[in-house]
MOPAC internal coordinates of N, CA, C and O (Angstrom, degrees):
PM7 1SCF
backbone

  N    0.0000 0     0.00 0     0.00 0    0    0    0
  C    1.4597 1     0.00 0     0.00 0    1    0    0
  C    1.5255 1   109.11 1     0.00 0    2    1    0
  O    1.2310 1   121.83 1   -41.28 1    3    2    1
  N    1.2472 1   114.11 1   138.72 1    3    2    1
  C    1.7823 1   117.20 1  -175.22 1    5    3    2
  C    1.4459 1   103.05 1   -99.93 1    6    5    3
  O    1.2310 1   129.39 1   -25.96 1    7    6    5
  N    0.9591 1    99.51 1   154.04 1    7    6    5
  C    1.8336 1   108.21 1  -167.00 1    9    7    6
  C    1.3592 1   109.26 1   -99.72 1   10    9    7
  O    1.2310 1   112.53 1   -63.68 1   11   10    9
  N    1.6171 1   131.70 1   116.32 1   11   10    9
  C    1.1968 1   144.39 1  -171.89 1   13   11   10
  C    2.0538 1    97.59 1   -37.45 1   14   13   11
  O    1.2310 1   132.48 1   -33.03 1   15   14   13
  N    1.8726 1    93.50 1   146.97 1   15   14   13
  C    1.6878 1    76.95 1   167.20 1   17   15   14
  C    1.6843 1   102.33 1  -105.84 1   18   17   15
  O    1.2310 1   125.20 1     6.48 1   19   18   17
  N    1.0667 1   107.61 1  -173.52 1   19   18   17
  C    1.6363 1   119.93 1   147.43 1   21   19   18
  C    1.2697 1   131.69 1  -156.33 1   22   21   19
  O    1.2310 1   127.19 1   -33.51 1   23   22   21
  N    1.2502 1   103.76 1   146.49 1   23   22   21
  C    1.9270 1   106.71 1  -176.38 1   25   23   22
  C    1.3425 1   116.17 1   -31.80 1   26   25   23
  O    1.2310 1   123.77 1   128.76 1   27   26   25
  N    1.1063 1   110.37 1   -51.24 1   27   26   25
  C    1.4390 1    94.24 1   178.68 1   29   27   26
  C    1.7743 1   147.79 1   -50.48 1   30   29   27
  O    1.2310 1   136.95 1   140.39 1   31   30   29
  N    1.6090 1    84.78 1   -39.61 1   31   30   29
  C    1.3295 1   106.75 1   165.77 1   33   31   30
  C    1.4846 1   131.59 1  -116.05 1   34   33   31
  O    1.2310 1   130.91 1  -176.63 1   35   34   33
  N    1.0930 1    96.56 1     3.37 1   35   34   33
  C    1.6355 1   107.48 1   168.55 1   37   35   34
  C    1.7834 1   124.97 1  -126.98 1   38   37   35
  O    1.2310 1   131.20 1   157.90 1   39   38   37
  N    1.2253 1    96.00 1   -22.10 1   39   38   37
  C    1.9988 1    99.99 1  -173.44 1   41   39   38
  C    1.5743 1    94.92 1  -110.00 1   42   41   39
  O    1.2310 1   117.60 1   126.25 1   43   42   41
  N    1.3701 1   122.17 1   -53.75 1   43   42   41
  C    1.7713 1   123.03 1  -157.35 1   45   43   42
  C    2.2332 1    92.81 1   -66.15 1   46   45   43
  O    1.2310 1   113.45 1   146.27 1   47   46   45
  N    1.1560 1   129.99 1   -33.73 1   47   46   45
  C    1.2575 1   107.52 1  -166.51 1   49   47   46
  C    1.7848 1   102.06 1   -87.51 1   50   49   47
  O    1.2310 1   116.54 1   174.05 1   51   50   49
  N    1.5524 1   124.18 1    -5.95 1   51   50   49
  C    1.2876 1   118.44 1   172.77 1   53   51   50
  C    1.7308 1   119.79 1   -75.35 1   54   53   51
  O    1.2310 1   130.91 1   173.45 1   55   54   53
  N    1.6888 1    96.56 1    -6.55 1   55   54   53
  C    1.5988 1   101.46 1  -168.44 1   57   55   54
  C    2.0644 1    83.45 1   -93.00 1   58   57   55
  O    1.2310 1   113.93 1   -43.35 1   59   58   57
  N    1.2097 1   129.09 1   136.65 1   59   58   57
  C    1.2169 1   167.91 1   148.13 1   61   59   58
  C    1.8680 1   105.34 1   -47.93 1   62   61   59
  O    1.2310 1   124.22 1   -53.83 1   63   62   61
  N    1.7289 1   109.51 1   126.17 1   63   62   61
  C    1.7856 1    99.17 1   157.26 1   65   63   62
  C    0.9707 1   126.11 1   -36.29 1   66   65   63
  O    1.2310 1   124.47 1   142.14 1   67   66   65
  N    1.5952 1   109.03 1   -37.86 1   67   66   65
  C    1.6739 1   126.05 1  -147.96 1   69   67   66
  C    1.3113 1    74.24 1   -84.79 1   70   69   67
  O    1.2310 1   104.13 1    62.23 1   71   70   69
  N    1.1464 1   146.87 1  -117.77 1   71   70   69
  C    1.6082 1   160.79 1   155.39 1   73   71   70
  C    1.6792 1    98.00 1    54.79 1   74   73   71
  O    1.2310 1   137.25 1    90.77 1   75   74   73
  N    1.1812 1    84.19 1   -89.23 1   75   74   73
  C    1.4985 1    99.71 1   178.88 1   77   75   74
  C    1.5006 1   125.40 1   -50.10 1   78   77   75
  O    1.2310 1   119.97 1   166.93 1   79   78   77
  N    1.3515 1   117.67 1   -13.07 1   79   78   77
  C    1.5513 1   119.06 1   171.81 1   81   79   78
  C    1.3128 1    98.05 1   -89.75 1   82   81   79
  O    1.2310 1   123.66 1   143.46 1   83   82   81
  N    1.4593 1   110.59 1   -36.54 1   83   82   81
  C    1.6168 1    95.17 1  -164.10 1   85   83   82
  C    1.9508 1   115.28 1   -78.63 1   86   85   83
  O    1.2310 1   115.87 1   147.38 1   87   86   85
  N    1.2395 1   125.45 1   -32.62 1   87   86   85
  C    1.0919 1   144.27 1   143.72 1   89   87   86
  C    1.9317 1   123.75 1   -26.88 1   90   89   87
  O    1.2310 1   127.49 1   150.57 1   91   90   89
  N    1.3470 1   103.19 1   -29.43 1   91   90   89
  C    1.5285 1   106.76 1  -166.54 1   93   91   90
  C    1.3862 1   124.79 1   -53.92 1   94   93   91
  O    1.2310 1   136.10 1   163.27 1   95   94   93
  N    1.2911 1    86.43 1   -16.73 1   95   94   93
  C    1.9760 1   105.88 1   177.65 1   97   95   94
  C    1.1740 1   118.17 1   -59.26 1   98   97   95
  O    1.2310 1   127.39 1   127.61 1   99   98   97
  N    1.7609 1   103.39 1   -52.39 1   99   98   97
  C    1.1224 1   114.68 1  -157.17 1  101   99   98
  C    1.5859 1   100.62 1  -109.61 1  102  101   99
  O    1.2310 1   105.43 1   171.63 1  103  102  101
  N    1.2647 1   144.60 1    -8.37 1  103  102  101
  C    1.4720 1   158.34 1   168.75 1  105  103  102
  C    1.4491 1   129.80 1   162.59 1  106  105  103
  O    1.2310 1   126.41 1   -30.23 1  107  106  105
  N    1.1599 1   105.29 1   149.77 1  107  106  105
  C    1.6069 1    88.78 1  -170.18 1  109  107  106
  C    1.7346 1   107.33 1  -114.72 1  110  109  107
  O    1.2310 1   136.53 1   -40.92 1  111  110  109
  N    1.7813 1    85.60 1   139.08 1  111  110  109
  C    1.4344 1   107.55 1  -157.79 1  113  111  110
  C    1.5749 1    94.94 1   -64.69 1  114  113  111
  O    1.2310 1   109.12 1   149.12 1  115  114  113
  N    1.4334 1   137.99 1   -30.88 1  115  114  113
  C    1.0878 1   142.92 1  -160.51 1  117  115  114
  C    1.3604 1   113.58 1   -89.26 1  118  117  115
  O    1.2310 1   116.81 1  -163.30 1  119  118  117
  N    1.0493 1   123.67 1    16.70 1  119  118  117
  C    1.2513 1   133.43 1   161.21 1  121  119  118
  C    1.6026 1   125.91 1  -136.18 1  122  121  119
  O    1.2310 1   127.08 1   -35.86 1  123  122  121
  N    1.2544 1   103.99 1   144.14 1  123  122  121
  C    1.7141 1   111.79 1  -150.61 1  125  123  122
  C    1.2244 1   105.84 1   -64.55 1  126  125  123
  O    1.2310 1   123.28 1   132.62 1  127  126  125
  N    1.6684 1   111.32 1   -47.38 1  127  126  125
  C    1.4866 1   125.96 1  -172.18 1  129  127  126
  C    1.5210 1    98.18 1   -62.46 1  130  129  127
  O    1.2310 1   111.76 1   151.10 1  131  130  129
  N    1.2268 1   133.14 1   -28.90 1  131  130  129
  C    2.1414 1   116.08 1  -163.79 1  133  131  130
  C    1.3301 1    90.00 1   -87.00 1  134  133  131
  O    1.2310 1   122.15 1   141.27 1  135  134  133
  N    1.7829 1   113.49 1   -38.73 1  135  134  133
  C    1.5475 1   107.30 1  -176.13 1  137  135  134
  C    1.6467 1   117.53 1   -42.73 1  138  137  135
  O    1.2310 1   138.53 1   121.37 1  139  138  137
  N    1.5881 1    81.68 1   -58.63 1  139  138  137
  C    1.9417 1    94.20 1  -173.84 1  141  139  138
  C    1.3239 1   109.27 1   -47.09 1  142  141  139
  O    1.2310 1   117.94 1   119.07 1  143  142  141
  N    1.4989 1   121.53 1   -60.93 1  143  142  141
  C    1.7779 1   140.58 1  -169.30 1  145  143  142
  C    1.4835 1   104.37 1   -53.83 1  146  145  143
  O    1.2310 1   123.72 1   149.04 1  147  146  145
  N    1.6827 1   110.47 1   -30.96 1  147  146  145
  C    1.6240 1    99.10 1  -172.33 1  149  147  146
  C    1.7614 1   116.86 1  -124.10 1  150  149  147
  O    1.2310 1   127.07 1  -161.66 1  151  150  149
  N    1.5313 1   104.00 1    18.34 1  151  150  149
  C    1.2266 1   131.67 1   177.81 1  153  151  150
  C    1.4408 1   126.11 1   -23.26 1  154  153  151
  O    1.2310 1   126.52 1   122.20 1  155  154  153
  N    1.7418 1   105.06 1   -57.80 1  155  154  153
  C    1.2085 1   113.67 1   156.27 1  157  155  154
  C    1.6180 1   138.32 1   -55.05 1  158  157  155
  O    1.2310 1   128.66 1   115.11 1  159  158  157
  N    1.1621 1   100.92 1   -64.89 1  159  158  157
  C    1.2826 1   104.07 1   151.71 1  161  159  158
  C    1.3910 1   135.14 1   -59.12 1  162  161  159
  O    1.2310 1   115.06 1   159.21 1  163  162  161
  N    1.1887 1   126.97 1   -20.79 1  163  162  161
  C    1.5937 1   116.66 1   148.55 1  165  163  162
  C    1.2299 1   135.49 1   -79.87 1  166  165  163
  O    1.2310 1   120.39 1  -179.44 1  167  166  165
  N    1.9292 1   116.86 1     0.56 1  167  166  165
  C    1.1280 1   145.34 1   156.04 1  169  167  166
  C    1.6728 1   116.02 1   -82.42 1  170  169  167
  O    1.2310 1   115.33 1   141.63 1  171  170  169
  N    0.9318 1   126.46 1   -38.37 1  171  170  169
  C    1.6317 1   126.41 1   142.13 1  173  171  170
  C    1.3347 1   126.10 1   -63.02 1  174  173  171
  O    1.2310 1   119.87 1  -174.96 1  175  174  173
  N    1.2110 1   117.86 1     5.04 1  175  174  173
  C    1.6173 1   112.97 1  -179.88 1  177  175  174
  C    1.5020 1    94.16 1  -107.81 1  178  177  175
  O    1.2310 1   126.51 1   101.29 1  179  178  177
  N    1.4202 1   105.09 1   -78.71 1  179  178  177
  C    1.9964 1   102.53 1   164.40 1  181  179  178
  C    1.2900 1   114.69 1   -25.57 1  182  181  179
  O    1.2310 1   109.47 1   169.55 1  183  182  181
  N    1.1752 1   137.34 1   -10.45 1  183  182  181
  C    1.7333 1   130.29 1   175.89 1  185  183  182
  C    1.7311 1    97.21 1  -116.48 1  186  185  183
  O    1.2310 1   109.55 1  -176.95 1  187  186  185
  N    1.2096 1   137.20 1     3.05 1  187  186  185
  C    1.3843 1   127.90 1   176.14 1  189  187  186
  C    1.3129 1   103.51 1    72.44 1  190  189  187
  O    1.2310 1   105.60 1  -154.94 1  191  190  189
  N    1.4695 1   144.30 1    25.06 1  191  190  189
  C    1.1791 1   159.60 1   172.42 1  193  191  190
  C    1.9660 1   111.24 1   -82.52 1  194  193  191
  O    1.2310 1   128.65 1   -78.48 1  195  194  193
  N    1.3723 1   100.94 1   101.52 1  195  194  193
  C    1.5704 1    85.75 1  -178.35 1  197  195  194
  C    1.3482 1   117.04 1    92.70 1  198  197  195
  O    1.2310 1   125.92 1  -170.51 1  199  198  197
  N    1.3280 1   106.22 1     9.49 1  199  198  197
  C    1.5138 1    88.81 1   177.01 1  201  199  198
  C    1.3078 1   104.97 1   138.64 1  202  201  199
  O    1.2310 1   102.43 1    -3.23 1  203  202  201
  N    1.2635 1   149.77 1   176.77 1  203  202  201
  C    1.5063 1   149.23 1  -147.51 1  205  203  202
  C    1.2732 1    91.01 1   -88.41 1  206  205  203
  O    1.2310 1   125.04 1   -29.83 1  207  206  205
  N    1.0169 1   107.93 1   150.17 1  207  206  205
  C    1.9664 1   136.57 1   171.95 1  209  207  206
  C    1.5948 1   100.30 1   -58.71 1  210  209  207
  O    1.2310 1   130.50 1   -45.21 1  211  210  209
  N    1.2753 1    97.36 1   134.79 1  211  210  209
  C    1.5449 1   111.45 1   174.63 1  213  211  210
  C    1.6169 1    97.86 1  -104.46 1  214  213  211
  O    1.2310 1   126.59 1   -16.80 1  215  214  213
  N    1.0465 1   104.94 1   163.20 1  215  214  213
  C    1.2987 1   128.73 1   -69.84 1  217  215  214
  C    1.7267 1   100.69 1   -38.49 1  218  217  215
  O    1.2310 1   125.28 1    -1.39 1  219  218  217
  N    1.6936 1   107.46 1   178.61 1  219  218  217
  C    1.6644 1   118.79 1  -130.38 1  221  219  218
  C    1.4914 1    65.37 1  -126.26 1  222  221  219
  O    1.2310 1   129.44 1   -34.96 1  223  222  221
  N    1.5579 1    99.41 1   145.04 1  223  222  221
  C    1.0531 1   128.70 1   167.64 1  225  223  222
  C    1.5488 1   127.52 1   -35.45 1  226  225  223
  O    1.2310 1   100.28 1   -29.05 1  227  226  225
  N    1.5228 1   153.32 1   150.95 1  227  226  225
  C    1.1855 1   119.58 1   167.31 1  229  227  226
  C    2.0756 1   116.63 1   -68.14 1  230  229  227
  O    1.2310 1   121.54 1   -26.50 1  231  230  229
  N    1.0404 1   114.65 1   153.50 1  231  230  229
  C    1.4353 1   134.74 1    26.99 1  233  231  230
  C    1.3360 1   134.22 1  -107.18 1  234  233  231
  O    1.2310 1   129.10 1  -175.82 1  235  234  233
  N    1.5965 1   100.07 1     4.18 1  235  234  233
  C    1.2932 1   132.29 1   175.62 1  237  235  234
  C    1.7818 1   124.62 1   -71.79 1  238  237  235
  O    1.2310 1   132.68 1   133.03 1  239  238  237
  N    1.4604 1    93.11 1   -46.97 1  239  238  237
  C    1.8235 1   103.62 1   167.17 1  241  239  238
  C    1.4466 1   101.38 1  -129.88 1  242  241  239
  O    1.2310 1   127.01 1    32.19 1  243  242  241
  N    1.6203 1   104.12 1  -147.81 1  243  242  241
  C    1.1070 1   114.79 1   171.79 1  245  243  242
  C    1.8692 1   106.13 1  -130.10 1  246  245  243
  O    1.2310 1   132.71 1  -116.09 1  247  246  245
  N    1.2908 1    93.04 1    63.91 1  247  246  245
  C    1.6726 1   100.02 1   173.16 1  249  247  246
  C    1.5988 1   110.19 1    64.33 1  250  249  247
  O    1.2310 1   127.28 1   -21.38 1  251  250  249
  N    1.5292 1   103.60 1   158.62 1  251  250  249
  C    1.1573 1   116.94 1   134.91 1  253  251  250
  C    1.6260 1   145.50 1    -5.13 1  254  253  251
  O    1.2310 1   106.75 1   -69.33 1  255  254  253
  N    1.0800 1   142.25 1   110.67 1  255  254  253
  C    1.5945 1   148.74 1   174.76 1  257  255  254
  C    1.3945 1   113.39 1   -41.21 1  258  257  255
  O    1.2310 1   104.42 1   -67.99 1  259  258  257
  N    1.3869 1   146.36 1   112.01 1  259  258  257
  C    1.4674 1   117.38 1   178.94 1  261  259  258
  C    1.8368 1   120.11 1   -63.19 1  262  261  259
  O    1.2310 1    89.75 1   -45.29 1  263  262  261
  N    0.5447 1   167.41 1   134.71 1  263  262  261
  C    1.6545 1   160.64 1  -165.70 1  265  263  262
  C    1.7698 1   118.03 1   -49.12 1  266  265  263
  O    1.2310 1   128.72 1   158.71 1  267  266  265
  N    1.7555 1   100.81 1   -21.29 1  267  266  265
  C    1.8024 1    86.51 1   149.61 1  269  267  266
  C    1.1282 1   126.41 1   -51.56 1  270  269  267
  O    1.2310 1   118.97 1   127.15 1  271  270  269
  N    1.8317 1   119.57 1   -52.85 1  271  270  269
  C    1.3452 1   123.54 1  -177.01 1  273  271  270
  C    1.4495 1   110.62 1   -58.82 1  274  273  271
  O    1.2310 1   117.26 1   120.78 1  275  274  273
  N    1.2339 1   122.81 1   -59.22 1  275  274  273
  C    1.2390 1   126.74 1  -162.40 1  277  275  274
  C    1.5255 1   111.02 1   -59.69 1  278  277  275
  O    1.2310 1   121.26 1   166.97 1  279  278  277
  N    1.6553 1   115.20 1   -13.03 1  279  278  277
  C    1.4490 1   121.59 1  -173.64 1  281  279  278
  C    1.4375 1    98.23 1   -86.08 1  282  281  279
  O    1.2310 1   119.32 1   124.42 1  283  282  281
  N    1.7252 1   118.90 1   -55.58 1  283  282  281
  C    1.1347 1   146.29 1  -170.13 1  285  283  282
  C    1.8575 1    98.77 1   -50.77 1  286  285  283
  O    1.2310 1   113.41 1   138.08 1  287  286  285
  N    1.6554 1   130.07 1   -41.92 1  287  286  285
  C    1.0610 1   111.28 1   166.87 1  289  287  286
  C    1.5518 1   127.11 1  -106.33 1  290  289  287
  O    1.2310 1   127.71 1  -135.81 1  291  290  289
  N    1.6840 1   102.77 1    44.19 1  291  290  289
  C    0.9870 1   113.94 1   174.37 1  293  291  290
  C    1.4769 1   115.42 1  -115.72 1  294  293  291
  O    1.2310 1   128.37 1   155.02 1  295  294  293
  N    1.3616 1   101.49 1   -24.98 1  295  294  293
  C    1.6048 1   142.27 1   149.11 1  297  295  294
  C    1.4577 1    86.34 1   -28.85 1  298  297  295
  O    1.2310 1   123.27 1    82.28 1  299  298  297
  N    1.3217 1   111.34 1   -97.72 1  299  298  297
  C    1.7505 1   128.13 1  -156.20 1  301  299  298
  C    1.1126 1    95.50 1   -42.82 1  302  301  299
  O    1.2310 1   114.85 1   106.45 1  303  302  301
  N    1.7885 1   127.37 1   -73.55 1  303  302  301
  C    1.5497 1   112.18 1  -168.73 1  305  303  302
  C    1.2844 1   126.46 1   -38.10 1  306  305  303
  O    1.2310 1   116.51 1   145.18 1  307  306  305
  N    1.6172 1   124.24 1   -34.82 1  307  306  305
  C    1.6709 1   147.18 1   176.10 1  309  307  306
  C    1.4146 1   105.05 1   -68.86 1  310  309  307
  O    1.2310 1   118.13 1   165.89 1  311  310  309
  N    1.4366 1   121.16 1   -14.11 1  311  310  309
  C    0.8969 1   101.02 1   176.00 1  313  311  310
  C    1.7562 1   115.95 1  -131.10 1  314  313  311
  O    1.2310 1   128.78 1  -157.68 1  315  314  313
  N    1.5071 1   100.70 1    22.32 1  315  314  313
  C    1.7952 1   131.64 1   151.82 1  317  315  314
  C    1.7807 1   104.12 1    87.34 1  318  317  315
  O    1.2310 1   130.21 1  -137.62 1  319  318  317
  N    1.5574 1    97.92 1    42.38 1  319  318  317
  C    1.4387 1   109.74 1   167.43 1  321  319  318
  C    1.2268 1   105.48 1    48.72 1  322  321  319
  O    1.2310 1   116.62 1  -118.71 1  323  322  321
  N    1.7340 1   124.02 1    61.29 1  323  322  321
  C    1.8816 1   103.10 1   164.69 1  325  323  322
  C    1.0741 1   107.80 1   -66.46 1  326  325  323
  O    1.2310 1   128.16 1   -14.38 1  327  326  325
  N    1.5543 1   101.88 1   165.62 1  327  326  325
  C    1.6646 1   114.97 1   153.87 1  329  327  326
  C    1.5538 1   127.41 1   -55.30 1  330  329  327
  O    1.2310 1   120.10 1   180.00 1  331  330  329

């Protein structure tokens, strides 16, 4: 049996300072509620879906998600974004 995740301890420490400043426009990664509300769409950005890959390559970010992460918060949505 796989063990439920939650933002707190599984999605909020994969989001980056850098991440999260650059994002602030459009939601902030550091909070559970924009995560949850914009889930999808920050699950299409981590896959390069829609628009440039979150986070942005350096010198701008620090790259790309490796596909654990990107599985790991695909995990959470599948498993209805707990806290």
């Amino acid at each position: 049996m796989t063990t439920p995740t939650s933002y707190q301890a599984d999605i909020r420490p994969l989001f980056t300072q850098r991440d999260i400043h650059a994002m602030m426009k459009a939601f902030d990664l550091a909070s559970y509620g924009d995560v949850k509300a914009h889930a999808a769409v920050i699950f299409d950005r981590i896959r390069g879906i829609g628009g440039a890959v979150m986070p942005p390559p350096p010198p701008r970010g620090e790259g790309p998600w490796p596909q654990s992460r990107i599985d790991l918060f695909g995990k959470w949505m599948a498993d209805g974004c707990p806290p």
